[in-house]
BALOBA-1460 file (C-alpha; in Angstrom, 3 decimals):
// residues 173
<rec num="1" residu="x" x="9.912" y="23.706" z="24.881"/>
<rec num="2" residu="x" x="7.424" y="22.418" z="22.123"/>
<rec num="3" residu="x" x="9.739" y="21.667" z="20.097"/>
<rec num="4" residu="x" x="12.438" y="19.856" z="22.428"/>
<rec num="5" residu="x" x="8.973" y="18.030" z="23.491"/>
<rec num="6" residu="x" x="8.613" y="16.761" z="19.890"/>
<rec num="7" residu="x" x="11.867" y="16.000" z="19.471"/>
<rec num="8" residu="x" x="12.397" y="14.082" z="22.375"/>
<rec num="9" residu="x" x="9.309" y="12.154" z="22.392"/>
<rec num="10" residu="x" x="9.702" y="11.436" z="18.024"/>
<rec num="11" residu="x" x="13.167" y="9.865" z="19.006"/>
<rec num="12" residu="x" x="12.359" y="7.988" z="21.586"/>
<rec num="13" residu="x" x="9.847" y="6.664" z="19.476"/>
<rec num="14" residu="x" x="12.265" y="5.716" z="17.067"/>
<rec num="15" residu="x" x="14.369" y="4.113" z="19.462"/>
<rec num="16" residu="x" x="10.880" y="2.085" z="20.838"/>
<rec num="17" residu="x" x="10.374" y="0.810" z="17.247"/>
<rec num="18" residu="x" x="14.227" y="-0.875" z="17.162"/>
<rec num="19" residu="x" x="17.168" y="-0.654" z="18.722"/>
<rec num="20" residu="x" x="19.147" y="0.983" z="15.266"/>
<rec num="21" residu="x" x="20.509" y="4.172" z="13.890"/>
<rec num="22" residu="x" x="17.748" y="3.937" z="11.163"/>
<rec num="23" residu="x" x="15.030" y="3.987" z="13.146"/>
<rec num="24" residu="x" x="16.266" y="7.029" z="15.869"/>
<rec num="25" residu="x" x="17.130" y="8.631" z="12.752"/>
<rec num="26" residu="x" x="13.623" y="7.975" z="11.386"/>
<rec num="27" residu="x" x="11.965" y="9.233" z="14.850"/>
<rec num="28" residu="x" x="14.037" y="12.256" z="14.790"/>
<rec num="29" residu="x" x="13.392" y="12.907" z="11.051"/>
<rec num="30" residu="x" x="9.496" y="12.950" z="12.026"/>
<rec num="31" residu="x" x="10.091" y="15.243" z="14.991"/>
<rec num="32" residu="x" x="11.892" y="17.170" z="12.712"/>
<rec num="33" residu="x" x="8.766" y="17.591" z="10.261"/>
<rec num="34" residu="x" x="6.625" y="18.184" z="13.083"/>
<rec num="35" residu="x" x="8.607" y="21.038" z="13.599"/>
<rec num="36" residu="x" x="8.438" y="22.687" z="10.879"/>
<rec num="37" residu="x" x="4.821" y="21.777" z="10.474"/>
<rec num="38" residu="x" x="4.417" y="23.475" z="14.160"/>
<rec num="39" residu="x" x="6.766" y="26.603" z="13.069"/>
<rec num="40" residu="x" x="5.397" y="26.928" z="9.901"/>
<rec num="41" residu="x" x="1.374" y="27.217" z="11.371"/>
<rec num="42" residu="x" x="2.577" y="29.431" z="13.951"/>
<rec num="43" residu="x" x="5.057" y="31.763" z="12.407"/>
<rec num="44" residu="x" x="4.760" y="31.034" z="8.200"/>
<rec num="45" residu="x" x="3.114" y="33.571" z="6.019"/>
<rec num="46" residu="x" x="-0.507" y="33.442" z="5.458"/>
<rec num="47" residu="x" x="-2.235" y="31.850" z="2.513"/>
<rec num="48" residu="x" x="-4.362" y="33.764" z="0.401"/>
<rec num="49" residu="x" x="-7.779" y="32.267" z="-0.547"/>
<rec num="50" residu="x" x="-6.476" y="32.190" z="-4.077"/>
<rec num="51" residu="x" x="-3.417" y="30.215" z="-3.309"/>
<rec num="52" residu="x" x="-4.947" y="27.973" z="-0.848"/>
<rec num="53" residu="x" x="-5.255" y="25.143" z="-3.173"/>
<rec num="54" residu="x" x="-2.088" y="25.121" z="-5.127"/>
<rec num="55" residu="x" x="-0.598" y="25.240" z="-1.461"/>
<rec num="56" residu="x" x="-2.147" y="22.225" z="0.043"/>
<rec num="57" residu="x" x="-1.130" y="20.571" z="-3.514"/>
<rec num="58" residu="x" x="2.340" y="21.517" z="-2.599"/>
<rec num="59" residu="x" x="1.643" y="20.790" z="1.205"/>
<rec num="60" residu="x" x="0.387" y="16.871" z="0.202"/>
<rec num="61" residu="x" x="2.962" y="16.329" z="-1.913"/>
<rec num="62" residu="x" x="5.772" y="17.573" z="0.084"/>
<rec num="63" residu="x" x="4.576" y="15.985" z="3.467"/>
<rec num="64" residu="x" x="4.581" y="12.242" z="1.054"/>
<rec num="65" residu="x" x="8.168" y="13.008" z="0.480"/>
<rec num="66" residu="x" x="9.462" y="13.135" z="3.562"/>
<rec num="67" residu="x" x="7.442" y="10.693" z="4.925"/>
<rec num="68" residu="x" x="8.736" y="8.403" z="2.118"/>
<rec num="69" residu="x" x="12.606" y="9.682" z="2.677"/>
<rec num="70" residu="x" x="11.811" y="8.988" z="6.558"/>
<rec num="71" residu="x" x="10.370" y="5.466" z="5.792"/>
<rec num="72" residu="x" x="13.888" y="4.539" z="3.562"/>
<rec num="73" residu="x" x="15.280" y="4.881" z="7.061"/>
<rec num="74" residu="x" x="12.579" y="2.588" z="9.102"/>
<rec num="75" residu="x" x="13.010" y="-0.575" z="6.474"/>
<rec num="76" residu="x" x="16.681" y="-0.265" z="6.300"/>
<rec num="77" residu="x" x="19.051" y="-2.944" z="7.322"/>
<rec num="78" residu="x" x="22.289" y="-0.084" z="7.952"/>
<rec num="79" residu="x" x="22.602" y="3.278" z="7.647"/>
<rec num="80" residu="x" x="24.462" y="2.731" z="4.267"/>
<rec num="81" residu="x" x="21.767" y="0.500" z="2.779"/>
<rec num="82" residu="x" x="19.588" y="3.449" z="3.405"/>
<rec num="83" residu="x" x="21.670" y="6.115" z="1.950"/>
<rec num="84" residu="x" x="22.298" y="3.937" z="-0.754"/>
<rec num="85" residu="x" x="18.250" y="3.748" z="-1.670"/>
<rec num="86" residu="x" x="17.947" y="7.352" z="-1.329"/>
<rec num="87" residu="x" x="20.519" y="7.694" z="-3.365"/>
<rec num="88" residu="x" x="19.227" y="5.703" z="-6.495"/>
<rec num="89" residu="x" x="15.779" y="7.444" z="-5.899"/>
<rec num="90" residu="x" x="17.009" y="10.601" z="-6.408"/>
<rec num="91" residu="x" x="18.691" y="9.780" z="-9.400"/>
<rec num="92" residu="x" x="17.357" y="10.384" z="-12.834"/>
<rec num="93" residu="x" x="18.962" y="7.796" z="-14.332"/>
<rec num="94" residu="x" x="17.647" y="4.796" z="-12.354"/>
<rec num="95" residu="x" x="14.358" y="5.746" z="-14.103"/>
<rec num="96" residu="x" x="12.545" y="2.524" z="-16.176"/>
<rec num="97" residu="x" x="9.659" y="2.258" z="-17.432"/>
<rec num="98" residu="x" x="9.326" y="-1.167" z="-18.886"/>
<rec num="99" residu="x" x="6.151" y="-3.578" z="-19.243"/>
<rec num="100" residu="x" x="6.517" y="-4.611" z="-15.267"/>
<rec num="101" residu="x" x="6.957" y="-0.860" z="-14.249"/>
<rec num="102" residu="x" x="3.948" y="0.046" z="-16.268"/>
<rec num="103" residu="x" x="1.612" y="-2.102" z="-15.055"/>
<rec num="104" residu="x" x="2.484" y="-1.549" z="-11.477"/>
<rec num="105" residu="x" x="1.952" y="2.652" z="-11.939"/>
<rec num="106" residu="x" x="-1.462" y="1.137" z="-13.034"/>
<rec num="107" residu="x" x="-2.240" y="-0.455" z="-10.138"/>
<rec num="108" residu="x" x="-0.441" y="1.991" z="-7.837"/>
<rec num="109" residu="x" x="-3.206" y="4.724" z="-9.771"/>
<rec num="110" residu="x" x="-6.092" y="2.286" z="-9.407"/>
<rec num="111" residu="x" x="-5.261" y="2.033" z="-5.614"/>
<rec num="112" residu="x" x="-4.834" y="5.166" z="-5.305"/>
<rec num="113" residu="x" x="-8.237" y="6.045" z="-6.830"/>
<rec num="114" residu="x" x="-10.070" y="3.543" z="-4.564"/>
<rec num="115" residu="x" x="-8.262" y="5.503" z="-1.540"/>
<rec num="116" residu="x" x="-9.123" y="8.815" z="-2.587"/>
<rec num="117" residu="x" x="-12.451" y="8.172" z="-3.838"/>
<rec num="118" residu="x" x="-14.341" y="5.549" z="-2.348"/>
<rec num="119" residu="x" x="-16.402" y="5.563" z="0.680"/>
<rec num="120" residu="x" x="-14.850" y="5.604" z="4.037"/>
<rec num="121" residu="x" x="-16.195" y="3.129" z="6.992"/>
<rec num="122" residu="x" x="-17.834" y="6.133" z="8.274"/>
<rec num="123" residu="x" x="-19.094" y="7.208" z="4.946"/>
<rec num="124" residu="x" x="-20.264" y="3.539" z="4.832"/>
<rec num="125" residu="x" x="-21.872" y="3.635" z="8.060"/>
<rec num="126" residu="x" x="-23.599" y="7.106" z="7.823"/>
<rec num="127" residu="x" x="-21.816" y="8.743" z="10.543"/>
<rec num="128" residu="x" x="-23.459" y="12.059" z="11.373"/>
<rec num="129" residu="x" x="-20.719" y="13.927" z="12.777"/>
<rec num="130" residu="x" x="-22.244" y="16.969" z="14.122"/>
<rec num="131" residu="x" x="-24.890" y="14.283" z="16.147"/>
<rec num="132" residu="x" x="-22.713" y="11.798" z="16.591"/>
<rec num="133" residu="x" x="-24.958" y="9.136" z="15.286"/>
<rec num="134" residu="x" x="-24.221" y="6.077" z="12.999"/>
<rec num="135" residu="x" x="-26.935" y="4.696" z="10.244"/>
<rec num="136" residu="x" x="-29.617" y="7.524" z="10.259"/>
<rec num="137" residu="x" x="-28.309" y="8.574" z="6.628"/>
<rec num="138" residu="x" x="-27.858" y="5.237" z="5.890"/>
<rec num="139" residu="x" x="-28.639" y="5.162" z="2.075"/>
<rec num="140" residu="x" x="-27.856" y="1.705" z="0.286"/>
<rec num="141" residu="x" x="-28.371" y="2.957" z="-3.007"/>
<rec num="142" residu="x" x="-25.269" y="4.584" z="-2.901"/>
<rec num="143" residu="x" x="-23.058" y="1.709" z="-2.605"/>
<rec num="144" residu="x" x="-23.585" y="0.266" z="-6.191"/>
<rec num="145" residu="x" x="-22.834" y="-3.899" z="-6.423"/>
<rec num="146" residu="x" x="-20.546" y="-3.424" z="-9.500"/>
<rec num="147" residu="x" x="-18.213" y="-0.665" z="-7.513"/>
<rec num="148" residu="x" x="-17.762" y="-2.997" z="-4.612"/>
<rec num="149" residu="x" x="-17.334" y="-5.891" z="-7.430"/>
<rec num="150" residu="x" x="-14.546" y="-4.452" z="-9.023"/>
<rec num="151" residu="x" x="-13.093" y="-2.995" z="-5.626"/>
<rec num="152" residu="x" x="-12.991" y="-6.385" z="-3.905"/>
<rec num="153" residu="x" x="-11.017" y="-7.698" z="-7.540"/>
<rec num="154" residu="x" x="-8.808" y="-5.067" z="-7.491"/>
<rec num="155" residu="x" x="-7.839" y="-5.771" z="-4.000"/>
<rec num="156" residu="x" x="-7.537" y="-9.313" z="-4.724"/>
<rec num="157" residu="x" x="-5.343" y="-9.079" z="-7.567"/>
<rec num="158" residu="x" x="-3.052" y="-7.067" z="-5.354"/>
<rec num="159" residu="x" x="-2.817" y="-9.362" z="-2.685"/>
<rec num="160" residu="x" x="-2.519" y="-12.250" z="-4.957"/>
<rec num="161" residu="x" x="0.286" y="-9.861" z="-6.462"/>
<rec num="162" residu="x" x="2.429" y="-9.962" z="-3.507"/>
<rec num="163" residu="x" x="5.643" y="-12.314" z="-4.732"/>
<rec num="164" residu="x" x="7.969" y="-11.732" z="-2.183"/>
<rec num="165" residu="x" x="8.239" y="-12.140" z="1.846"/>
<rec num="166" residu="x" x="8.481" y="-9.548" z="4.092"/>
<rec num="167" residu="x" x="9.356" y="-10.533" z="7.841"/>
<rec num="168" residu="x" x="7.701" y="-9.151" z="10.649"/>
<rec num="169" residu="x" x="8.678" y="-5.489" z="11.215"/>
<rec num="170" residu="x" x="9.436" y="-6.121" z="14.751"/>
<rec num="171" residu="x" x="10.845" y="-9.207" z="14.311"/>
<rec num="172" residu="x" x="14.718" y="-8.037" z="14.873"/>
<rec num="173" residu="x" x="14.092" y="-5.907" z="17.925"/>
Protein backbone atom coordinates (compact mmCIF):
# COMPACT_ATOMS: atom_id res chain seq x y z
CA UNK A 1 0.00 0.00 0.00
CA UNK A 2 3.20 2.25 0.35
CA UNK A 3 3.72 2.36 -2.77
CA UNK A 4 0.07 2.98 -4.28
CA UNK A 5 0.30 5.76 -1.33
CA UNK A 6 3.27 7.36 -3.16
CA UNK A 7 1.98 7.03 -6.25
CA UNK A 8 -1.21 8.43 -5.71
CA UNK A 9 -0.27 11.26 -3.62
CA UNK A 10 3.14 12.16 -6.32
CA UNK A 11 0.36 12.41 -9.09
CA UNK A 12 -1.93 14.24 -7.58
CA UNK A 13 0.72 16.48 -6.90
CA UNK A 14 1.47 16.76 -10.34
CA UNK A 15 -1.91 17.39 -11.28
CA UNK A 16 -1.99 20.34 -8.20
CA UNK A 17 1.04 21.99 -9.91
CA UNK A 18 -1.03 22.31 -13.56
CA UNK A 19 -3.65 21.00 -15.15
CA UNK A 20 -1.20 19.09 -18.12
CA UNK A 21 0.11 15.75 -19.15
CA UNK A 22 3.65 17.10 -18.30
CA UNK A 23 3.19 17.79 -15.03
CA UNK A 24 1.00 14.30 -13.93
CA UNK A 25 3.66 12.76 -15.82
CA UNK A 26 6.27 14.65 -13.77
CA UNK A 27 4.34 13.73 -10.34
CA UNK A 28 4.15 10.21 -11.33
CA UNK A 29 7.81 10.11 -12.52
CA UNK A 30 8.75 11.28 -8.79
CA UNK A 31 6.46 8.69 -7.23
CA UNK A 32 8.05 6.46 -9.39
CA UNK A 33 11.68 7.30 -7.93
CA UNK A 34 10.36 7.22 -4.59
CA UNK A 35 9.68 3.84 -5.26
CA UNK A 36 12.48 2.56 -6.08
CA UNK A 37 14.26 4.65 -3.52
CA UNK A 38 11.66 2.89 -0.90
CA UNK A 39 12.26 -0.74 -2.62
CA UNK A 40 15.69 -0.34 -3.00
CA UNK A 41 16.31 0.60 1.14
CA UNK A 42 14.06 -2.09 1.99
CA UNK A 43 14.81 -4.98 -0.26
CA UNK A 44 18.39 -3.86 -2.31
CA UNK A 45 21.61 -5.52 -1.42
CA UNK A 46 23.70 -4.16 1.27
CA UNK A 47 26.65 -1.86 0.82
CA UNK A 48 29.87 -2.79 1.99
CA UNK A 49 31.89 -0.17 3.97
CA UNK A 50 34.32 -0.25 1.10
CA UNK A 51 31.81 0.54 -1.54
CA UNK A 52 29.87 2.95 0.41
CA UNK A 53 31.35 5.90 -1.21
CA UNK A 54 31.59 5.03 -4.82
CA UNK A 55 27.79 4.14 -4.18
CA UNK A 56 26.50 7.36 -2.89
CA UNK A 57 28.71 8.87 -5.93
CA UNK A 58 26.57 6.76 -8.11
CA UNK A 59 23.44 7.37 -5.79
CA UNK A 60 23.96 11.55 -6.23
CA UNK A 61 24.49 11.38 -9.56
CA UNK A 62 21.79 9.12 -10.57
CA UNK A 63 19.05 10.74 -8.28
CA UNK A 64 20.25 14.45 -10.42
CA UNK A 65 19.30 12.59 -13.49
CA UNK A 66 16.09 11.79 -12.98
CA UNK A 67 15.27 14.65 -11.23
CA UNK A 68 16.56 16.60 -14.28
CA UNK A 69 14.62 14.07 -16.88
CA UNK A 70 11.48 14.68 -14.45
CA UNK A 71 11.98 18.53 -14.51
CA UNK A 72 12.09 18.41 -18.78
CA UNK A 73 8.52 17.35 -18.08
CA UNK A 74 7.46 20.24 -15.39
CA UNK A 75 8.79 23.28 -17.85
CA UNK A 76 7.35 21.79 -20.90
CA UNK A 77 4.77 23.45 -23.01
CA UNK A 78 3.42 19.63 -24.67
CA UNK A 79 4.33 16.39 -24.25
CA UNK A 80 6.26 16.56 -27.62
CA UNK A 81 8.25 19.67 -26.69
CA UNK A 82 9.38 17.57 -23.84
CA UNK A 83 10.31 14.49 -25.64
CA UNK A 84 11.85 16.55 -28.06
CA UNK A 85 14.42 18.13 -25.22
CA UNK A 86 15.11 14.82 -23.90
CA UNK A 87 15.77 13.81 -26.97
CA UNK A 88 18.59 16.36 -27.97
CA UNK A 89 20.04 15.81 -24.38
CA UNK A 90 20.66 12.48 -24.87
CA UNK A 91 22.28 12.93 -27.97
CA UNK A 92 25.98 13.08 -28.45
CA UNK A 93 25.94 15.10 -31.17
CA UNK A 94 24.13 18.20 -29.83
CA UNK A 95 27.35 18.54 -27.76
CA UNK A 96 29.21 22.33 -28.10
CA UNK A 97 31.54 23.64 -26.41
CA UNK A 98 32.14 27.08 -27.71
CA UNK A 99 33.33 30.43 -25.86
CA UNK A 100 29.50 30.96 -24.42
CA UNK A 101 29.30 27.21 -23.34
CA UNK A 102 32.61 27.51 -21.64
CA UNK A 103 32.13 30.20 -19.63
CA UNK A 104 28.78 29.11 -18.42
CA UNK A 105 30.40 25.37 -17.17
CA UNK A 106 32.53 28.01 -15.27
CA UNK A 107 30.02 29.54 -13.56
CA UNK A 108 27.80 26.46 -13.28
CA UNK A 109 31.35 24.96 -11.29
CA UNK A 110 31.78 28.17 -9.32
CA UNK A 111 28.08 27.83 -8.17
CA UNK A 112 28.35 24.72 -7.59
CA UNK A 113 31.41 25.14 -5.32
CA UNK A 114 29.71 27.92 -3.28
CA UNK A 115 26.74 25.24 -2.77
CA UNK A 116 28.80 22.49 -1.76
CA UNK A 117 31.24 24.29 0.20
CA UNK A 118 30.21 27.27 1.87
CA UNK A 119 28.54 27.69 5.10
CA UNK A 120 24.96 26.87 5.51
CA UNK A 121 22.45 29.41 7.50
CA UNK A 122 22.79 27.02 10.25
CA UNK A 123 26.47 26.69 9.88
CA UNK A 124 26.25 30.54 9.88
CA UNK A 125 24.22 30.72 12.86
CA UNK A 126 26.01 28.05 15.03
CA UNK A 127 23.25 25.70 15.33
CA UNK A 128 24.05 23.06 17.93
CA UNK A 129 22.03 20.29 16.84
CA UNK A 130 22.27 17.82 19.53
CA UNK A 131 21.11 21.06 22.07
CA UNK A 132 19.16 22.64 19.88
CA UNK A 133 20.68 25.99 20.42
CA UNK A 134 21.60 28.81 17.90
CA UNK A 135 24.88 31.22 18.42
CA UNK A 136 26.74 29.45 21.35
CA UNK A 137 29.52 28.32 18.70
CA UNK A 138 29.17 31.37 17.12
CA UNK A 139 32.79 32.00 15.83
CA UNK A 140 33.17 35.14 13.42
CA UNK A 141 36.53 34.39 12.50
CA UNK A 142 35.41 31.83 10.39
CA UNK A 143 33.49 33.78 8.00
CA UNK A 144 36.48 35.60 6.27
CA UNK A 145 35.37 39.28 4.50
CA UNK A 146 37.09 38.33 1.18
CA UNK A 147 34.96 34.80 0.93
CA UNK A 148 31.72 36.61 1.44
CA UNK A 149 33.28 39.42 -1.05
CA UNK A 150 33.72 37.27 -3.80
CA UNK A 151 30.47 35.15 -2.94
CA UNK A 152 28.16 38.17 -3.00
CA UNK A 153 30.09 39.04 -6.79
CA UNK A 154 29.65 35.83 -7.94
CA UNK A 155 26.05 35.90 -7.16
CA UNK A 156 25.71 39.18 -8.65
CA UNK A 157 27.22 38.47 -11.84
CA UNK A 158 24.74 35.64 -12.12
CA UNK A 159 21.80 37.51 -11.54
CA UNK A 160 22.95 40.31 -13.65
CA UNK A 161 23.53 37.25 -16.14
CA UNK A 162 19.99 36.40 -16.45
CA UNK A 163 19.04 37.65 -20.31
CA UNK A 164 15.93 36.13 -20.81
CA UNK A 165 12.25 36.10 -19.10
CA UNK A 166 10.81 33.41 -17.53
CA UNK A 167 6.95 33.74 -16.61
CA UNK A 168 5.61 32.77 -13.49
CA UNK A 169 5.53 28.96 -13.10
CA UNK A 170 2.00 29.02 -12.11
CA UNK A 171 1.02 31.49 -14.26
CA UNK A 172 -0.95 29.06 -16.89
CA UNK A 173 -2.79 27.02 -14.31
Amino acid sequence: MRYVNLMITMALGGLWHGAAWTFVIWGVLHGCYLCINHAWNNFGPAITPRLASLANLAAFALTFLAVVVAWVFFRADSLSSALYVLSKMASPAQIAFGRGEMADAVFIGIYAAIAWFAPNTQTIMGYDHANRTVGGTLDGSRLRPLFLYATAAVLAFGILGIQQHSEFIYFRF
